[in-house]
C-alpha positions as CSV (number, residue, x, y, z in Angstrom):
1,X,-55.3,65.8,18.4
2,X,-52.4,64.2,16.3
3,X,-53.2,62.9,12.7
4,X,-52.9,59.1,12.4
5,X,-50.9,60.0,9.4
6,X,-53.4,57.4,7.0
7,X,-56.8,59.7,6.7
8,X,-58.1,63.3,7.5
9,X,-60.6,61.8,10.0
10,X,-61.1,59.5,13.0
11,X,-64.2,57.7,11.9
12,X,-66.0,56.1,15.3
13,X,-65.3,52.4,16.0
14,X,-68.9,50.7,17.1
15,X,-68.1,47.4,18.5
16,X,-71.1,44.7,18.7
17,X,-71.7,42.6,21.4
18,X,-73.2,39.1,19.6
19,X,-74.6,36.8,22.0
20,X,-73.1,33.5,22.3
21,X,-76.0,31.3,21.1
22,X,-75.7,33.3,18.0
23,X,-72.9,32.3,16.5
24,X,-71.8,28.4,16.5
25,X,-69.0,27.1,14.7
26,X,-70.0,24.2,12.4
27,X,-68.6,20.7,13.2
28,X,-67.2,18.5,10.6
29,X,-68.7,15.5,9.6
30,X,-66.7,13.2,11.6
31,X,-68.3,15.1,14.9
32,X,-71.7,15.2,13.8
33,X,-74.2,13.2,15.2
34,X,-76.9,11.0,13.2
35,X,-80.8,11.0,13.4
36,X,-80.7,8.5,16.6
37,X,-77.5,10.6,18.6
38,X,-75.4,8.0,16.8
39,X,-71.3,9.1,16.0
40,X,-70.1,8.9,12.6
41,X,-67.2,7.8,13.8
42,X,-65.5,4.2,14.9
43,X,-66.9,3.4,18.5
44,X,-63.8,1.8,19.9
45,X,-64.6,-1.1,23.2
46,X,-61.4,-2.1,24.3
47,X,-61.3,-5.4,27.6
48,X,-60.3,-7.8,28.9
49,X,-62.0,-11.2,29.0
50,X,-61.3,-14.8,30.1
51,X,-60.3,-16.9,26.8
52,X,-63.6,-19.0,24.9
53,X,-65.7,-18.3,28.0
54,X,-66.7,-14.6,27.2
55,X,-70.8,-13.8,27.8
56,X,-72.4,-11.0,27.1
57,X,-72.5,-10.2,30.5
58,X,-70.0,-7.8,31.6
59,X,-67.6,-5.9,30.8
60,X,-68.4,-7.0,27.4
61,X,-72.7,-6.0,27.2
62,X,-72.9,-2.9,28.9
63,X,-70.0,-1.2,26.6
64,X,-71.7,-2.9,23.2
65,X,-74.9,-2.8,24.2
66,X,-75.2,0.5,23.6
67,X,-73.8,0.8,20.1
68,X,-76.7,-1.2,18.8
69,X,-74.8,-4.3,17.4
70,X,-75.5,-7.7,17.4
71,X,-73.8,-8.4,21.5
72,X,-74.0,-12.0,20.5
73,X,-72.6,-11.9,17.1
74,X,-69.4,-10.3,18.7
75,X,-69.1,-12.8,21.7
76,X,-69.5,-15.8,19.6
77,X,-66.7,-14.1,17.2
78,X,-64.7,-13.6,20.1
79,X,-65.0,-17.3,21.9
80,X,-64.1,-18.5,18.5
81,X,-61.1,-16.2,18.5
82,X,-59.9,-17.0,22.1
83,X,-60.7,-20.6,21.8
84,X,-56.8,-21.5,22.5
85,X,-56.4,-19.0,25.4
86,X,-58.9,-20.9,27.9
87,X,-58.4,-20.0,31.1
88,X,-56.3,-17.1,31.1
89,X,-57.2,-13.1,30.5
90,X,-57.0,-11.9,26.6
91,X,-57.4,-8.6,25.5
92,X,-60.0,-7.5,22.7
93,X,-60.7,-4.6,21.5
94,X,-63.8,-3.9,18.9
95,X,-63.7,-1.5,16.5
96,X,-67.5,-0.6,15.6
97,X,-68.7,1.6,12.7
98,X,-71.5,3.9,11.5
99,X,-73.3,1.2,9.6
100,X,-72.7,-1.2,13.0
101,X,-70.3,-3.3,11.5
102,X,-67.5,-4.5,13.9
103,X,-63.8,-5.6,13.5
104,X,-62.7,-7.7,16.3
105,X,-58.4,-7.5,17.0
106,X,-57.7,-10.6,19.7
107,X,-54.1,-9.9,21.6
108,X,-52.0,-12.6,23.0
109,X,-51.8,-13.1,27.0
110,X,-48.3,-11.8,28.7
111,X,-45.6,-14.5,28.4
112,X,-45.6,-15.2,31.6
113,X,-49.6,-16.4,31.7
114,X,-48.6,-18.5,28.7
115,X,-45.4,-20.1,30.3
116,X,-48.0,-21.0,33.4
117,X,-50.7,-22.4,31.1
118,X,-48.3,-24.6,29.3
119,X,-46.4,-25.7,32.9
120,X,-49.5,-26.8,34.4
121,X,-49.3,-24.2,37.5
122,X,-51.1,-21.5,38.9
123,X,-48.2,-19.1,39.5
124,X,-44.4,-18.3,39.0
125,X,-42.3,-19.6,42.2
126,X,-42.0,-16.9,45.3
127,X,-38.4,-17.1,45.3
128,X,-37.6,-18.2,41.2
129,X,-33.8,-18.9,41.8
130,X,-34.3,-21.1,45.1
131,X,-37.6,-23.1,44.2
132,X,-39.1,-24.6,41.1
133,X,-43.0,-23.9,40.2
134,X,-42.9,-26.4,37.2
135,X,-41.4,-27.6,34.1
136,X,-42.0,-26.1,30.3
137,X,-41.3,-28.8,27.8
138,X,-39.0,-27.0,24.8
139,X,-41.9,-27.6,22.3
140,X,-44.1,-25.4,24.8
141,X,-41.6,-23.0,24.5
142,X,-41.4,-22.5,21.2
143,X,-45.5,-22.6,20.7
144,X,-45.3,-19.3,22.8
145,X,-42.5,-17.7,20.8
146,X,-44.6,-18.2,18.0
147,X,-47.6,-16.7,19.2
148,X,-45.6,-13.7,20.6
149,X,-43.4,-13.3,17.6
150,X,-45.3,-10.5,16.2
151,X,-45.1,-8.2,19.3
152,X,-42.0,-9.2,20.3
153,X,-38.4,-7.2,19.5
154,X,-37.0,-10.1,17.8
155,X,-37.2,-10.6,14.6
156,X,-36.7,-14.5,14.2
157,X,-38.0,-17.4,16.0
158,X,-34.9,-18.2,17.9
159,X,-34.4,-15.0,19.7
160,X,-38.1,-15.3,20.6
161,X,-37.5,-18.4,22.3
162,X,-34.4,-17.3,24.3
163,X,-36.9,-14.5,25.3
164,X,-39.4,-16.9,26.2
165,X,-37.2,-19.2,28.0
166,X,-35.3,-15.8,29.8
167,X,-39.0,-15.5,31.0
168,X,-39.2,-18.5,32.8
169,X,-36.2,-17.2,34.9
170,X,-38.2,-14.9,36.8
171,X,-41.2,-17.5,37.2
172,X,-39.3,-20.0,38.5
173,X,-40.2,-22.6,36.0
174,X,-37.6,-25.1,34.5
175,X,-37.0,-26.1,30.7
176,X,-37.2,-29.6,29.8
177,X,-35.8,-30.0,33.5
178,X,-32.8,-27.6,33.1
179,X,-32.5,-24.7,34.4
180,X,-33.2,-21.9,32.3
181,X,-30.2,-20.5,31.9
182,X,-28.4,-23.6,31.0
183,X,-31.5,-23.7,28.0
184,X,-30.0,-20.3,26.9
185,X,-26.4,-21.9,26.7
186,X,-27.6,-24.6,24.6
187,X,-29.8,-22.6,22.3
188,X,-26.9,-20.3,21.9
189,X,-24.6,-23.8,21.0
190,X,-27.2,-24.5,18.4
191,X,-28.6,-27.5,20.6
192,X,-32.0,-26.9,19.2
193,X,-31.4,-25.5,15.9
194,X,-33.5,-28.6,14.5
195,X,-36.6,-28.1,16.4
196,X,-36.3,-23.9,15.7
197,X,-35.9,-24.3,12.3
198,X,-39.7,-22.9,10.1
């Protein structure tokens, strides 16, 4: 038998079988649980409801319910929030945390929903270059800019409103009776300068 080269003797490797209950890795405190099965950690409830009309019905109840806050504290917060959205879809999401307090983050509608809500119709024109769905007044126009500034690639309110009005394009919906594109012209003429300026 060859020499290892390191020691005189082979000693015997015993290997030991553990079983697995035996040995458990601990989690860190952001995986334990609390007394009641409650996480440590931020519950997160993110959904969709219909602006200063949400109840605690669903989807909103049966993902709250069970975090043991106050369902009626955070729908009230929320219809306070959404107040200016009625009658479109707003996202919500709810942050909750170990000592059940809860941070409510309201997002703004799609541009189009708002151009809609603001035009008085239902929805965008089936063929958007042939027939018009409605009219957005220029003020209208640059209400949803501003709302929409913060999640929008522009960086100042008059791109926002070309956005805005670009928007309208594809739902068929005129500005201050022009067509959209002619709105863009003018904007880009500094036609509206006035009413864009903070």
């Amino acid at each position: 038998m060859a020499s290892c080269g390191f020691c005189l003797n082979h000693p015997t490797i015993t290997f030991i079988t553990l079983p697995i209950n035996s040995y458990r890795p601990k989690l860190g405190p952001l995986c334990t649980e609390g007394r009641h099965g409650a996480k440590t950690m931020a519950e997160v409830v993110e959904v969709l409801v219909p602006g200063g009309k949400a109840t605690a019905g669903p989807p909103l109840g049966p993902s709250l319910g069970p975090l043991g806050i106050n369902v009626k504290a955070v729908v009230d917060e929320i219809n306070k929030k959404t107040a200016s959205f009625n009658g479109m879809q707003v996202p919500v999401k709810i942050e909750v945390d170990a000592k059940k307090n809860f941070t409510l983050t309201v997002g703004i509608p799609p541009t189009t929903a708002l151009i809609k809500k603001e035009a008085g119709i239902e929805k965008g024109s089936a063929e958007p270059n042939a027939k018009v769905a409605g009219n957005l007044p220029f003020e209208a126009a640059v209400r949803i800019a501003n709302m929409k500034l913060e999640g929008m690639l522009s960086y100042e309110l008059k791109t926002a409103v070309r956005e805005v009005v670009g928007t309208c394009v594809s739902v068929g919906v005129t500005v201050d009776g022009k067509k959209p594109k002619e709105v863009l012209k003018l904007i880009a003429e500094g036609k509206y300068d006035s009413q864009l300026a903070k």
